[in-house]
N, C-alpha and C positions, 0 to 999 in steps of 0.2 A: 569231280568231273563225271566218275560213275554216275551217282544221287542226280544228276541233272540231265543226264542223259534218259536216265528209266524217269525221272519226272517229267520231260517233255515226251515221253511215249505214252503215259499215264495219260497226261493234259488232254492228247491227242484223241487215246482210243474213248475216254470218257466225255470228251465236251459238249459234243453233243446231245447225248442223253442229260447230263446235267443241266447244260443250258434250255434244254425242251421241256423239264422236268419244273424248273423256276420257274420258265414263262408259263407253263401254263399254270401253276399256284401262284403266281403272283400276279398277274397279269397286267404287269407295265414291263416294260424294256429292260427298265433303269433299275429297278428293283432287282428284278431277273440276272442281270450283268453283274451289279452288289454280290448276290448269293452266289453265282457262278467262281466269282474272285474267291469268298469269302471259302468256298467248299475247298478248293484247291492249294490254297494257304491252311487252314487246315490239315491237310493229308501232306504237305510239304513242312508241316511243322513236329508232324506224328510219326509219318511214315510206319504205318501198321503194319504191320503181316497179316499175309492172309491167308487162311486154308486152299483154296483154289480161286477159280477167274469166278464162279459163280456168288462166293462169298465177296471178292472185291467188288463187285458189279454192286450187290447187295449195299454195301458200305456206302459207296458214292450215293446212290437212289436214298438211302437212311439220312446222311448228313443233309443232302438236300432238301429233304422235306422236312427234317428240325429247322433247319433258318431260314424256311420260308415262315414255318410256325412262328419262330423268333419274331423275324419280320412283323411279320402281321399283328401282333401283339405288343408290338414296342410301341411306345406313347406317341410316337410322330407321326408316324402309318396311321394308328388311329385317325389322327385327326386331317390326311391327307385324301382329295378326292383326285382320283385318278382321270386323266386326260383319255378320250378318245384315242387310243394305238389305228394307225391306220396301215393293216400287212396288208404286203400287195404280195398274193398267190397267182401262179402262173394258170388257173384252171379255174371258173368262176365257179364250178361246185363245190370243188372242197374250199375256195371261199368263204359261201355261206355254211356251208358244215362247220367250217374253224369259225367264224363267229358265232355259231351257235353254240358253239360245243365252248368257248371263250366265255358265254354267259351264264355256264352253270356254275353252281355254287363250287368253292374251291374242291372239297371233296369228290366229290360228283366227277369231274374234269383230270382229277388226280387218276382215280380208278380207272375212267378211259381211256386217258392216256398210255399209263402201265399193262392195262390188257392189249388193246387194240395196238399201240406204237410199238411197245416192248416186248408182247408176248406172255406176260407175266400170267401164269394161274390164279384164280381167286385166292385159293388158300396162302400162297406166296404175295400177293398185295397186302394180304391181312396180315402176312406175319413184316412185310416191310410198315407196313402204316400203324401196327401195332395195335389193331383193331382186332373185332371178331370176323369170320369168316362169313356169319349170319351180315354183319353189318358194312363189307363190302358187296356182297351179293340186293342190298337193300339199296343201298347207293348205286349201283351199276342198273336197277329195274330202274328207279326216278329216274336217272339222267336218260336212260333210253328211251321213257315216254316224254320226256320233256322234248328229247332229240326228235320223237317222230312226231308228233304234235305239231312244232315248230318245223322241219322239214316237211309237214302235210306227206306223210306215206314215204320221203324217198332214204327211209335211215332203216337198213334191215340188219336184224338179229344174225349174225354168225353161226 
């Protein structure tokens, strides 16, 4: 009763990020919803410990961006093409921002995500995405000129 008590606390304070974290790497629903499951069945089969709330947080962001990777590399996905998602956003700027920002390459959308949604530091993306620090700071210039390009001026630097 405990174990399910703190798992539905868990579910709660993380699903969001988790489920923000698949859609924007996966970028279908269904996919997204699959990983969602799949991250949380995991951590209820594990039940880790964790140093503090920073490294749990950590955990969840790590598991989900491995099954997306899974995902994406699994022989089905290959050879599936993905349907038009049509999100209705209550603000028709960040509309077109989310469908732009929706068209960068998975990497790319990862790292804006995690900075701009999550707050994350560069050096802390690199060490979740298991990257170099050089090579999220590379990723994060492309996707911004892609963003203001495609926004024509209206996507400014922080």
């Amino acid at each position: 009763m405990q174990n399910e008590k703190y798992l539905k606390e868990i579910i709660e304070k993380y699903s969001d990020t988790v489920y923000r974290i698949a859609l924007t790497r996966c970028g279908i629903v269904e996919n997204a919803e699959d990983v969602f499951q799949e991250v949380f069945m995991k951590f209820s089969e594990k039940m880790p410990k964790f140093k503090n709330e920073e490294h749990e947080k950590a955990w969840f962001i790590r598991v989900t961006i491995n099954l997306t990777k899974n995902l994406k590399q699994s022989a089905w996905n290959r050879k599936v093409v993905a349907l038009d998602e049509n999100v209705v956003l209550k603000n028709e700027e960040k509309d077109d921002v989310y469908s732009v920002v929706c068209q960068l390459p998975q990497n790319y959308r990862t790292v804006i995500y995690l900075l701009y949604y999550e707050g994350y530091k560069v050096k802390e993306i690199a060490e979740l995405m298991k990257t170099r620090e050089g090579t999220v700071k590379t990723w994060l210039y492309r996707a911004r000129e892609i963003l203001r390009e495609k926004l024509e001026g209206g996507f400014e630097d922080e």
